[in-house]
LUMZA-690218 format. One record per residue (C-alpha): z, x, y; residue number from 1; residue in one letter. Coordinates in steps of 0.1 Angstrom, whole numbers, always signed. Each point is the difference from the previous one (the first is absolute). Layout:
! residues N
pt up Z east X north Y nr NUM rest A
...
//
This chain:
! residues 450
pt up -181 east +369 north +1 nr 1 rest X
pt up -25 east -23 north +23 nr 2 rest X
pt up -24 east -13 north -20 nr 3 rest X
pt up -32 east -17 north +9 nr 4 rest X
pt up -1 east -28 north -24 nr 5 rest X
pt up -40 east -7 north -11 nr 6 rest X
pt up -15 east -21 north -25 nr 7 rest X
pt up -8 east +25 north -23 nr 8 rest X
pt up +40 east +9 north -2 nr 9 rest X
pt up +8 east -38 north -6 nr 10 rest X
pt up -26 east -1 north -28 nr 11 rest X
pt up +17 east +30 north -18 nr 12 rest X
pt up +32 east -17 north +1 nr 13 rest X
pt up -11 east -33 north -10 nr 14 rest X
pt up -14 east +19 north -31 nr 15 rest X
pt up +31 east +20 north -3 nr 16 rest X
pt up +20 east -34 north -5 nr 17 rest X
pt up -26 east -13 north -24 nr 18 rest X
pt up +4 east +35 north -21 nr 19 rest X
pt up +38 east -5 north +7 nr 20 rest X
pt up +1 east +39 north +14 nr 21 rest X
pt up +33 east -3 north +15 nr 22 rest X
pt up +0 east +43 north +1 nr 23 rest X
pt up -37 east -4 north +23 nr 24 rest X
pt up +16 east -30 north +23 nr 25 rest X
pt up +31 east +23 north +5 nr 26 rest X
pt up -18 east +34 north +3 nr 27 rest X
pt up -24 east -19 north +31 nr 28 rest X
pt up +25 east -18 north +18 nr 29 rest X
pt up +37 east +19 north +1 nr 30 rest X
pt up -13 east +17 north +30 nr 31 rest X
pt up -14 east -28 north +18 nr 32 rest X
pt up +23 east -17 north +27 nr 33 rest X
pt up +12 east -34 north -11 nr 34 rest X
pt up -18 east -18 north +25 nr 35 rest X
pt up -37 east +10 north -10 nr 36 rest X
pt up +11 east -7 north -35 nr 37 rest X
pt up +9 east -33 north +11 nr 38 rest X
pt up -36 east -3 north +13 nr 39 rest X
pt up -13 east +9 north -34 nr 40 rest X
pt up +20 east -26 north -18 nr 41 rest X
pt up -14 east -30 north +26 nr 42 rest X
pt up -33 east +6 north -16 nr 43 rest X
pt up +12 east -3 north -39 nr 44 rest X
pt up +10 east -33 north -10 nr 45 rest X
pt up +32 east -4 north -11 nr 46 rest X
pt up +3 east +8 north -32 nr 47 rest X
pt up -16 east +34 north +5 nr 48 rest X
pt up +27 east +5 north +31 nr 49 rest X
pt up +25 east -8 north -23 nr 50 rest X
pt up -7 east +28 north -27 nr 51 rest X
pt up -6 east +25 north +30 nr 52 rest X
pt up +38 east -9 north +9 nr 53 rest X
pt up +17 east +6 north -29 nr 54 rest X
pt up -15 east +37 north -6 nr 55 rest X
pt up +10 east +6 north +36 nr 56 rest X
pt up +33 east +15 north +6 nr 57 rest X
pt up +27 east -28 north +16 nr 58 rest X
pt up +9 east +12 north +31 nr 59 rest X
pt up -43 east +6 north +5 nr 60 rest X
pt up -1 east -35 north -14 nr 61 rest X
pt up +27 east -14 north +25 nr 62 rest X
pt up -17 east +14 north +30 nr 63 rest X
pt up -29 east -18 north -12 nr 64 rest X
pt up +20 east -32 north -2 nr 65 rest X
pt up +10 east +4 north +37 nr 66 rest X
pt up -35 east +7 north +16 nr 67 rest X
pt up -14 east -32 north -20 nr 68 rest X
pt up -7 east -36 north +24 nr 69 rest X
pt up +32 east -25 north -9 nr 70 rest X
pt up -25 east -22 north -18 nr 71 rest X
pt up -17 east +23 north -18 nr 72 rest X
pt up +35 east +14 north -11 nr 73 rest X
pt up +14 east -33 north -11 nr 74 rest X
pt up -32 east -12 north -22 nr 75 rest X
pt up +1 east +43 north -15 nr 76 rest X
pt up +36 east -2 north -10 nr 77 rest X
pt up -6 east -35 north -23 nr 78 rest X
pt up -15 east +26 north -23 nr 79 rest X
pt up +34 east +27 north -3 nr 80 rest X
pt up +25 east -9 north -17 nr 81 rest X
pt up +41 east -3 north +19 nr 82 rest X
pt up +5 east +36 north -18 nr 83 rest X
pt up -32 east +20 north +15 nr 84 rest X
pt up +2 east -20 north +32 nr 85 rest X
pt up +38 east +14 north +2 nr 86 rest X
pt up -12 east +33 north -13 nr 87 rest X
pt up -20 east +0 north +37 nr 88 rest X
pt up +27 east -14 north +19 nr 89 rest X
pt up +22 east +31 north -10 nr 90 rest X
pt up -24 east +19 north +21 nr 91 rest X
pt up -2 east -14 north +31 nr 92 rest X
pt up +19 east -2 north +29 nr 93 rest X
pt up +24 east -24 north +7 nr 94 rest X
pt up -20 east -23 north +28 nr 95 rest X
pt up -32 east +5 north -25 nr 96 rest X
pt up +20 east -13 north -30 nr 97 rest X
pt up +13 east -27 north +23 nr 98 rest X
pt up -33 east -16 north +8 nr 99 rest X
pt up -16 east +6 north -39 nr 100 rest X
pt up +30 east -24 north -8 nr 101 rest X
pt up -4 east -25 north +24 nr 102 rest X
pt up -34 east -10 north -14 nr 103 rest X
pt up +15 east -7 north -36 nr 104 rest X
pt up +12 east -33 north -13 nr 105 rest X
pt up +42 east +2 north +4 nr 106 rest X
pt up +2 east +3 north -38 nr 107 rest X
pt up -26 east +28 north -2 nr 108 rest X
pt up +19 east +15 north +26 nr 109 rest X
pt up +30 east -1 north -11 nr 110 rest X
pt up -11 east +17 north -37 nr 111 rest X
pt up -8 east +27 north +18 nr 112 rest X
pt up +24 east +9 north +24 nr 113 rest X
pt up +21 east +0 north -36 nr 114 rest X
pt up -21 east +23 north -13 nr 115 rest X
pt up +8 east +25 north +25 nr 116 rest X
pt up +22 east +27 north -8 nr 117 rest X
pt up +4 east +18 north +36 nr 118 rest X
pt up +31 east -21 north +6 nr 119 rest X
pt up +1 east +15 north +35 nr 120 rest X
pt up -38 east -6 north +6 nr 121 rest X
pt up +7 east -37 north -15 nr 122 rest X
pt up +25 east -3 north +28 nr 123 rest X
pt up -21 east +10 north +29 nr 124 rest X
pt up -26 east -24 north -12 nr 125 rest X
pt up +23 east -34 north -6 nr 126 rest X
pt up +14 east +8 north +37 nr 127 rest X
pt up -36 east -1 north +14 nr 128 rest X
pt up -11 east -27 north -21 nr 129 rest X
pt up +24 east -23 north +24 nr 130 rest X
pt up -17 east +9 north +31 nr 131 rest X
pt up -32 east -23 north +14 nr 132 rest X
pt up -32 east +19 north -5 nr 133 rest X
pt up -9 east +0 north +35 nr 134 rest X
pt up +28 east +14 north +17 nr 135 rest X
pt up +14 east +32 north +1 nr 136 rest X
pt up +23 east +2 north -32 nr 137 rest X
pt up -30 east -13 north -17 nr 138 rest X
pt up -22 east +33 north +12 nr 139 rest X
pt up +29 east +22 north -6 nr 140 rest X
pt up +1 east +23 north -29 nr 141 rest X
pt up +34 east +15 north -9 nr 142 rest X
pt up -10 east +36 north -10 nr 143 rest X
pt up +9 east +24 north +27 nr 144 rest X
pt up +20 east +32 north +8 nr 145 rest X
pt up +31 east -7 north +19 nr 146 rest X
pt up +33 east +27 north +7 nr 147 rest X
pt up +34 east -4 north +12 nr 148 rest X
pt up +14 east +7 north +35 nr 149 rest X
pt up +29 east +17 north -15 nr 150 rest X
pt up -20 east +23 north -23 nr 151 rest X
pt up -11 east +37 north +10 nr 152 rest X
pt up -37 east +13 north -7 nr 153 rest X
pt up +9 east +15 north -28 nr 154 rest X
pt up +8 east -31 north -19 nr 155 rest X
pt up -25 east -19 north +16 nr 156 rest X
pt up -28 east +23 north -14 nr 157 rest X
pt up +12 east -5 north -34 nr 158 rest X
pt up +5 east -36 north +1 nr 159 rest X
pt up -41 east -4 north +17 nr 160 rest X
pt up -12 east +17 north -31 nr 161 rest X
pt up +15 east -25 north -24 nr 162 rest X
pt up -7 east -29 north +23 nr 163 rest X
pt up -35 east +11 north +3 nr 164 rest X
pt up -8 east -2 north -35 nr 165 rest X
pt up -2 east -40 north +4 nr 166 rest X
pt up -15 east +6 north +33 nr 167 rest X
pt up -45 east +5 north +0 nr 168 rest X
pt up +0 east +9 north +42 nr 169 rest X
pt up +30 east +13 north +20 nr 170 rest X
pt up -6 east -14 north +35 nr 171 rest X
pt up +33 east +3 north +12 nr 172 rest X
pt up +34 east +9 north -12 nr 173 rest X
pt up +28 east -31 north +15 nr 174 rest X
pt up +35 east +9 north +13 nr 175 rest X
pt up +24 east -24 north -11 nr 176 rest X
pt up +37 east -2 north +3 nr 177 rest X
pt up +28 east -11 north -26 nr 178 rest X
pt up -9 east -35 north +0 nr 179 rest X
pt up -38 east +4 north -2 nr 180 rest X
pt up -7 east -10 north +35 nr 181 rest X
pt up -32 east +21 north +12 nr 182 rest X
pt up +13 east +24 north +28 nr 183 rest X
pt up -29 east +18 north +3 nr 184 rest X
pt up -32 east +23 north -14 nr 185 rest X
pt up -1 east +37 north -9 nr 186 rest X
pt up -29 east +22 north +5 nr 187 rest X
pt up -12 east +20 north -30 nr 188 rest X
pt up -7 east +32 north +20 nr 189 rest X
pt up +35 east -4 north +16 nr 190 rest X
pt up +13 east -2 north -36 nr 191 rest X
pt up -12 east +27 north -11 nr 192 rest X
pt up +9 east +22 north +30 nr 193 rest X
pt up +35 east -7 north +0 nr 194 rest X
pt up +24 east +21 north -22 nr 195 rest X
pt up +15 east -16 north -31 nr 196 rest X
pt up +39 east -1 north +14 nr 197 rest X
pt up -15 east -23 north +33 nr 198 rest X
pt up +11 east -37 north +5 nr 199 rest X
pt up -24 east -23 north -4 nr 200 rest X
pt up +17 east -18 north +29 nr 201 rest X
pt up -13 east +31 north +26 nr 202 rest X
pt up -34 east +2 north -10 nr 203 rest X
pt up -11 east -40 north -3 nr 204 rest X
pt up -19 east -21 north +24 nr 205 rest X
pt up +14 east -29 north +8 nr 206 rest X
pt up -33 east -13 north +13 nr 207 rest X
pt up -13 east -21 north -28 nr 208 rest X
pt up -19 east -32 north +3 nr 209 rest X
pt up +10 east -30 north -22 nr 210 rest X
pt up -13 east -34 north -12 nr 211 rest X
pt up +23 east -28 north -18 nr 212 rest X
pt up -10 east -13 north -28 nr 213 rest X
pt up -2 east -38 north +7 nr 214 rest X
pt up -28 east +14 north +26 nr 215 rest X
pt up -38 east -16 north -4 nr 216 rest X
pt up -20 east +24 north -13 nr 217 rest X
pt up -26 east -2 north +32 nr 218 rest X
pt up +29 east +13 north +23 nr 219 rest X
pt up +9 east +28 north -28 nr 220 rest X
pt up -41 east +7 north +8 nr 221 rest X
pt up +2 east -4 north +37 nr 222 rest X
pt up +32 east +25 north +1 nr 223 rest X
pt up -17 east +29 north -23 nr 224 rest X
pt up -32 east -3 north +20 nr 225 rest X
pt up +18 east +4 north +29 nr 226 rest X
pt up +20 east +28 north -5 nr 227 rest X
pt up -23 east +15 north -23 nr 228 rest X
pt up +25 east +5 north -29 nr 229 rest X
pt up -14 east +10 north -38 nr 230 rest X
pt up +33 east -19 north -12 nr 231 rest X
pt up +28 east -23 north +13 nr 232 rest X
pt up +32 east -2 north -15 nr 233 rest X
pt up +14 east -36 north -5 nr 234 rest X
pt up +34 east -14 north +4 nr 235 rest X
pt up +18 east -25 north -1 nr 236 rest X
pt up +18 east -23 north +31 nr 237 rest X
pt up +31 east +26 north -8 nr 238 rest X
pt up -21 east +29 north +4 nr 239 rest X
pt up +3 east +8 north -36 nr 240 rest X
pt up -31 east +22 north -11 nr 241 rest X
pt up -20 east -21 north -28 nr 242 rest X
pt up -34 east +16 north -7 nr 243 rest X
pt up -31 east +10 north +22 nr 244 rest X
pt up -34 east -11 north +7 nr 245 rest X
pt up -27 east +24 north -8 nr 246 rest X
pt up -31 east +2 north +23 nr 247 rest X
pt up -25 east -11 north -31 nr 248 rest X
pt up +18 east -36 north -1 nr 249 rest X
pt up -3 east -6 north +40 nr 250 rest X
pt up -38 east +8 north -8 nr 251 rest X
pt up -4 east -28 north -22 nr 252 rest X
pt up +18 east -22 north +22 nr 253 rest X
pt up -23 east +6 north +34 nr 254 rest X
pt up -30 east -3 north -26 nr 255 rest X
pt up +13 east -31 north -8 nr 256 rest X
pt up +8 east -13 north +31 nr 257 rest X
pt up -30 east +10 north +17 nr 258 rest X
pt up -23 east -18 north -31 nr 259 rest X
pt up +19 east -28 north +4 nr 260 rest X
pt up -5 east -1 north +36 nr 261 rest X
pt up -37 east +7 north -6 nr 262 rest X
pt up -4 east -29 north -25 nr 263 rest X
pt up +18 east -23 north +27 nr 264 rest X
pt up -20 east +10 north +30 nr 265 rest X
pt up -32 east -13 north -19 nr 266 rest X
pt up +20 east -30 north -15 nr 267 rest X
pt up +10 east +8 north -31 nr 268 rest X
pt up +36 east -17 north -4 nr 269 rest X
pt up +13 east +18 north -30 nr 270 rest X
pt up +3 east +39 north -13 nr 271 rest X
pt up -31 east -5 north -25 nr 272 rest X
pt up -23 east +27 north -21 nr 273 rest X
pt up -30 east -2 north -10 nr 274 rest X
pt up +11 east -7 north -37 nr 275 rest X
pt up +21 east -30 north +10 nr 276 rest X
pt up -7 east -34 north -19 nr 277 rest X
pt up -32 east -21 north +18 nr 278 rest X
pt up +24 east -27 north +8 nr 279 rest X
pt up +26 east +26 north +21 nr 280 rest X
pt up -28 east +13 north +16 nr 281 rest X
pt up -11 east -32 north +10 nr 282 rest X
pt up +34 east -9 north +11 nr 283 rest X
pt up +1 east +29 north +25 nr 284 rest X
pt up -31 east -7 north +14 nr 285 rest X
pt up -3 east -36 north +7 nr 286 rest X
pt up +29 east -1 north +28 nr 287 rest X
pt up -15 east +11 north +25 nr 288 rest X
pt up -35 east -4 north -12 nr 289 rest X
pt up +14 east -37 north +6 nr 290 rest X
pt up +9 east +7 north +32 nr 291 rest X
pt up -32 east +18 north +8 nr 292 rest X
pt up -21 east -30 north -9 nr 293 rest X
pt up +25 east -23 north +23 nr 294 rest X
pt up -10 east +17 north +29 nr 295 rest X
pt up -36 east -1 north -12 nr 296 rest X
pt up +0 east -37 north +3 nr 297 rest X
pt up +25 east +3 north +32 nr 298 rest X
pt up -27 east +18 north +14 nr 299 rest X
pt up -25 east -24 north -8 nr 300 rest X
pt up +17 east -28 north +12 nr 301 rest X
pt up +4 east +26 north +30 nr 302 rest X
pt up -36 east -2 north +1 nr 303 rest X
pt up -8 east -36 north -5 nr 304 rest X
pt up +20 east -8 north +35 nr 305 rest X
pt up -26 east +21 north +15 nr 306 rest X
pt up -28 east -21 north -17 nr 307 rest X
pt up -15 east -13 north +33 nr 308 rest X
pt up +3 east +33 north +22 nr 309 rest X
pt up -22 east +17 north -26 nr 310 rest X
pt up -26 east -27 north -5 nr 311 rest X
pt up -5 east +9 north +39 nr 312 rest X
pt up -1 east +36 north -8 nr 313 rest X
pt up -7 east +6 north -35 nr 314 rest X
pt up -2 east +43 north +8 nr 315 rest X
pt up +39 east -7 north +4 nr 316 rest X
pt up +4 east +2 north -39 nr 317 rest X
pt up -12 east +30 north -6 nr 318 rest X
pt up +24 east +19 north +18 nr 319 rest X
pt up +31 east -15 north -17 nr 320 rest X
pt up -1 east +29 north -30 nr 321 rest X
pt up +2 east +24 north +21 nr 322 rest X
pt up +33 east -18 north +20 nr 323 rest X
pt up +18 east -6 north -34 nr 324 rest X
pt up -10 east +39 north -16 nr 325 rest X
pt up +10 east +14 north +31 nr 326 rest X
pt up +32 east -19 north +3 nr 327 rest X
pt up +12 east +6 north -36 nr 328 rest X
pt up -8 east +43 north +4 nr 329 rest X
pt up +18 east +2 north +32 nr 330 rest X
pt up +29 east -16 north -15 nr 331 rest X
pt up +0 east +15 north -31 nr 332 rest X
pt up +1 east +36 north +19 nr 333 rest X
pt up +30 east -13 north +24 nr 334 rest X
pt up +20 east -13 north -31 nr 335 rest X
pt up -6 east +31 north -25 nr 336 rest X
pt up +12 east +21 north +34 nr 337 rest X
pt up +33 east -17 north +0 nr 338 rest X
pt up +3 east -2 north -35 nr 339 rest X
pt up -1 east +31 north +0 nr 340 rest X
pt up +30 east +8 north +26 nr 341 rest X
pt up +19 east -24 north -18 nr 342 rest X
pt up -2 east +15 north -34 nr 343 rest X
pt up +11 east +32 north +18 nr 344 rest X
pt up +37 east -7 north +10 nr 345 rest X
pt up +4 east +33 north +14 nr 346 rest X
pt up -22 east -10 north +31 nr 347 rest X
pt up +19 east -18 north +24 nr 348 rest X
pt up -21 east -30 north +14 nr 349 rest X
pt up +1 east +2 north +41 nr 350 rest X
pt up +8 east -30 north +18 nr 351 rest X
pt up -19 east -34 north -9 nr 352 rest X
pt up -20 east +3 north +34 nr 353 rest X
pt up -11 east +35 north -1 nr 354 rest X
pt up -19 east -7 north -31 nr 355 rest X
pt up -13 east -33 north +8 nr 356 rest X
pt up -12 east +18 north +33 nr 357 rest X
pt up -18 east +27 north -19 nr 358 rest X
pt up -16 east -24 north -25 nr 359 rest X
pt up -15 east -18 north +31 nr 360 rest X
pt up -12 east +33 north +11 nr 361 rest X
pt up -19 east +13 north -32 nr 362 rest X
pt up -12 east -37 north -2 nr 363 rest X
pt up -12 east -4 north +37 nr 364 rest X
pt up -20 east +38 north -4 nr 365 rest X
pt up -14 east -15 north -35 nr 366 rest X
pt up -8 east -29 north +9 nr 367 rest X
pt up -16 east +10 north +31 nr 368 rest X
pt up -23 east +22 north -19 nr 369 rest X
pt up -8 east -21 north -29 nr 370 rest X
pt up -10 east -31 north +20 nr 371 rest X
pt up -15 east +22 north +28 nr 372 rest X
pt up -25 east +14 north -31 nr 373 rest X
pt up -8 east -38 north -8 nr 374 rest X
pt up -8 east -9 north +33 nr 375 rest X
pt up -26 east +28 north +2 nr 376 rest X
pt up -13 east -5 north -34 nr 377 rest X
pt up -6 east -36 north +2 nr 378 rest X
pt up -19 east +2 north +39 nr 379 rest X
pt up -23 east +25 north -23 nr 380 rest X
pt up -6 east -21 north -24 nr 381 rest X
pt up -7 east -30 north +28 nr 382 rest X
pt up +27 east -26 north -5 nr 383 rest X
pt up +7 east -22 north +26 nr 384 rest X
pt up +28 east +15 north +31 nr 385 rest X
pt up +23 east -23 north +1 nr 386 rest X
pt up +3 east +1 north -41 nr 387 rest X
pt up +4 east +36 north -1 nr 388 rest X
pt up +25 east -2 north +25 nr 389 rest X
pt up +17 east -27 north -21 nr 390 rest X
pt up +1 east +20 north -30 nr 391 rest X
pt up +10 east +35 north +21 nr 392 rest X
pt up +32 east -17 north +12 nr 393 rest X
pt up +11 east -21 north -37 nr 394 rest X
pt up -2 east +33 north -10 nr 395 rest X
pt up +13 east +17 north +23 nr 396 rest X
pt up +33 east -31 north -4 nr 397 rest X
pt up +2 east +4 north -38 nr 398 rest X
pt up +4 east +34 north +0 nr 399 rest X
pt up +31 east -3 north +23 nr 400 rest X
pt up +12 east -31 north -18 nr 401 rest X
pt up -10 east +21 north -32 nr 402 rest X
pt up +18 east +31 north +3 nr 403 rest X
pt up +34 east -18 north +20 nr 404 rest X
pt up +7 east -22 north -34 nr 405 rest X
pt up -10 east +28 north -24 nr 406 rest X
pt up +30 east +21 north +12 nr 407 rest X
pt up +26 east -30 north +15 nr 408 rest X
pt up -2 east -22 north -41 nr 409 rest X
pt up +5 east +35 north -22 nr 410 rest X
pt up +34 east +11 north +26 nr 411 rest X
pt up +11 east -39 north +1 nr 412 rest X
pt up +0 east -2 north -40 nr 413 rest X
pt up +15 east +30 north +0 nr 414 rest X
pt up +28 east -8 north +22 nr 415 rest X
pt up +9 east -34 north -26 nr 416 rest X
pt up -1 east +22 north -27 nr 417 rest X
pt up -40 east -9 north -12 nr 418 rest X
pt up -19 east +29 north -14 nr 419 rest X
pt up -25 east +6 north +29 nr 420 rest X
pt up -29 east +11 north -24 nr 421 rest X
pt up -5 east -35 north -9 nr 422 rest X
pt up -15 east -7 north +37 nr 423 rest X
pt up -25 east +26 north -2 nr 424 rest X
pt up -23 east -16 north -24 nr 425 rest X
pt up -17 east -33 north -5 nr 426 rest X
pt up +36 east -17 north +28 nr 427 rest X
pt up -10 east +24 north +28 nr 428 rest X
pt up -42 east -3 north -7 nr 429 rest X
pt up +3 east -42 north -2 nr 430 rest X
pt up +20 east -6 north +26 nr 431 rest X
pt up -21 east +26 north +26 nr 432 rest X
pt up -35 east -21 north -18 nr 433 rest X
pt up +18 east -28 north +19 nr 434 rest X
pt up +10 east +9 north +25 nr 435 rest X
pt up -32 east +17 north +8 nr 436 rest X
pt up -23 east -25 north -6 nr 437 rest X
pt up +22 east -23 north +25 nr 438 rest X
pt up +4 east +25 north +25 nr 439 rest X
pt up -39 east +9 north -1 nr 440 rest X
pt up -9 east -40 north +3 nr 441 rest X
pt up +26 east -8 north +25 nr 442 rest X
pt up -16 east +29 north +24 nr 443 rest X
pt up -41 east -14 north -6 nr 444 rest X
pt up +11 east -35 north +7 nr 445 rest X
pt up +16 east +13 north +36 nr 446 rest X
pt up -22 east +23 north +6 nr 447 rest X
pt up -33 east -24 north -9 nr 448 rest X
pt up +16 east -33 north +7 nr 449 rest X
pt up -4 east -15 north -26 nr 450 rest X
//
C-alpha cells in the first residue's frame, strides 16, 4: 500500500513504541512498502527504529536493511546482535546479503555466516564475498531461473516453479548446457506456448547478451543502458553462467557515478555526505579550493605585470571580471559537453578534427554575439572607442581560447586514463581566468600601444 508518510503518522508511532504496542506498529505498517517505512524509521532515533524492527516480520525487515545508506546501515547494525542480524540475512538475496557482510568487522562476519542454516544460500554468498565490489561479480546476485538444453518444456515448467521459490522477479529464464555454459535465453511466452514433449533445444534463442564477471561495474552500466536489458546474465572467462545483474543494482551504480562526478566537477575530491566527520569534509574540499586560490594569486601576479598599462588607463580594470566569468562559463559548458560523450561509451567520437572544427564554430557564432553585445553596450554607456573595441575583441579571443581548452583537457585526460570530470571545475575555470586575463591585456597593449 503507498503511503504518504506525515507528521501526525510518525507521532502515533513514536507513541506506539513508548506504549510498546507492537499489535498497533504492525496493524499500520504490514501494508506499507519497505521503502516508505524506511522513511519513517530516518525520523526515529535509533532506539525507537530498533523496537519497530523487531515487531516487523524478517524478510519486511531485510528489505529495509537493503534500502538503508551503507553508513547508516553499518552504525544501525552495532545495535542487533550476530543472531538477528543473521535472522535478516536469511532473507535477502544473495548480492544484498553480500554487501550487509562486507560492512562487518571479519569476526562479526564470520559469526554470522555460521549462523546460517541455508547451506546452499551460505554457498552463494561466500562465492560472492570473493568478488571486488565494483565489478561485475560484486553486483551479481546468484538467484535466478535457469533450464537445460537437453530438457523438454514439460520438465522445464516443473523445475521454474521450484526454482522460483528463491527467485522475487523472473526477468529471464537462461539456457545452459551440461557444463553450465550459458547457451542462450528462453522467452516466457515461448514457454508456455510450446507443448510439454518439445526440446528445449528447438525453442531457445541463442541471442543472449553476456558480461564476465572480472568486468568494472561502469561497463556492466554502459552495456545494460545500451541495450536496454532489465537483467544481464554473468559468466565467467569459460562462459560458465554464474549469477545476474538485476536493473535495481545498475541504478545505484549510475547514481553513484554521476554524484561522484558531480562532487568532482565542483571540486570535491572524495565520495562525501553530508554527515561525514568536519575533518573529511574538509579534506575533500581544500584540494582544489588550493588550487583555486593558486590561480587567484596567478592571476594577480597576471595583473601586477600590467601595473603600468592600467595606471595609463585605469577604465582597463573594470572590464577584467567580465574576461575571467566569461572565460570560466564558456569552458565549463564545452567540458560538461564532452564529459558527457565520454561517459556515454556507446557514442562513437568522430575524428579529432571534426570536433575541434565544430567547437570553433559554436565558439566563433558565440563569441561573435557576446562581444558584439558589449561593443554596443559600452558605446551607450559612452566609453571611450578604441577601449570598447579592446574589450569586444579579448572577448571575443577568450571565448575561442575558452571553449577550444574546455573540450581538448577533459578528451586528453580521458585518453591517459584521468577521470575527465576533474577538469570541469575549479582546473578548467583557473586556467581560462588566466588565460583570459592575458589574452585580454595582450590585445589593449597592441591595440593602444602601450
Amino acid at each position: 500500500m503507498q503511503s504518504e508518510i506525515t507528521r501526525e503518522f510518525i507521532d502515533q508511532i513514536e507513541d506506539a513504541i513508548e506504549r510498546r504496542d507492537a499489535e498497533f506498529i504492525l496493524s499500520n505498517m504490514e501494508e506499507m512498502y519497505a521503502v516508505d517505512i524506511t522513511t519513517v524509521l530516518y525520523e526515529l532515533n535509533t532506539e525507537q527504529s530498533k523496537y519497530v524492527m523487531d515487531v516487523l516480520p524478517a524478510d519486511v525487515g531485510a528489505e529495509i536493511l537493503s534500502d538503508l545508506d551503507s553508513d547508516v546501515r553499518t552504525n544501525f547494525l552495532k545495535n542487533f546482535t550476530i543472531e538477528e542480524i543473521a535472522r535478516y540475512i536469511g532473507e535477502m538475496d544473495s548480492d544484498d546479503a553480500v554487501d550487509l557482510l562486507n560492512e562487518q568487522p571479519v569476526q562479526r562476519k564470520e559469526e554470522i555466516i555460521a549462523l546460517l542454516e541455508d547451506q546452499e544460500h551460505v554457498a552463494d554468498i561466500i562465492e560472492l564475498l570473493h568478488y571486488d565490489e565494483d565489478c561485475a561479480g560484486g553486483l551479481m546476485a546468484k538467484e535466478l531461473i535457469k533450464v537445460n538444453l537437453n530438457w523438454r518444456v514439460g520438465q522445464c515448467i516443473e523445475e521454474i516453479r521450484r526454482q522460483a521459490e528463491e527467485v522475487e522477479k523472473v526477468y529471464a529464464i537462461y539456457v545452459v548446457d551440461d557444463r553450465d555454459k550459458l547457451v542462450g535465453r528462453l522467452g516466457m511466452k515461448t514457454l508456455l506456448l510450446s507443448n510439454d514433449h518439445t526440446p528445449i533445444s528447438q525453442i531457445y534463442d541463442a541471442d543472449v547478451i553476456s558480461i564476465e564477471s572480472y568486468k568494472d561495474e561502469q561497463e556492466v552500466a554502459t552495456v545494460m543502458q545500451k541495450y536496454d536489458l532489465d537483467a544481464i546474465p554473468v559468466v565467467n572467462i569459460q562462459g560458465r553462467l554464474l549469477g545476474r545483474i538485476t536493473i535495481d543494482d545498475v541504478i545505484d551504480v549510475i547514481q553513484e557515478q554521476a554524484e561522484l562526478s558531480r562532487q568532482l566537477m565542483t571540486g570535491i575530491t572524495e565520495n562525501i555526505e553530508e554527515d561525514d566527520s568536519v575533518f573529511r569534509l574538509s579534506r575533500a574540499r581544500l584540494p582544489w579550493l588550493m588550487v583555486g586560490m593558486v590561480g587567484g594569486l596567478l592571476g594577480a601576479r597576471f595583473i601586477g605585470l600590467f601595473e603600468g598599462d592600467i595606471s595609463i588607463i585605469p577604465a582597463l580594470a573594470m572590464f577584467t571580471p567580465l574576461i575571467t566569468a566569461t572565460g570560466g562559463n564558456v569552458g565549463i559548458q564545452s567540458s560538461s559537453i564532452i564529459i558527457q560523450t565520454l561517459a556515454n561509451k556507446t557514442i562513437m567520437f568522430d575524428n579529432f578534427t571534426s570536433r575541434i572544427v565544430k567547437v570553433l564554430l559554436v565558439a566563433i557564432i558565440n563569441g561573435l554575439v557576446m562581444s558584439g553585445l558589449v561593443f554596443g553596450f559600452n558605446v551607450l554607456l559612452g566609453v571611450q572607442l578604441t577601449l570598447s573595441i579592446v574589450v569586444a575583441v579579448a572577448l571575443f579571443s577568450v571565448v575561442l581560447l575558452a571553449s577550444f581548452m574546455g573540450t581538448v583537457t577533459p578528451m586528453i585526460l580521458d585518453k591517459y586514463g584521468v577521470n575527465p570530470a576533474v577538469a570541469a571545475g575549479p582546473f578548467i575555470t583557473t586556467a581560462n581566468d588566466l588565460l583570459g586575463l592575458a589574452v585580454y591585456f595582450m590585445v589593449a597593449h597592441l591595440l593602444l600601444n602601450l
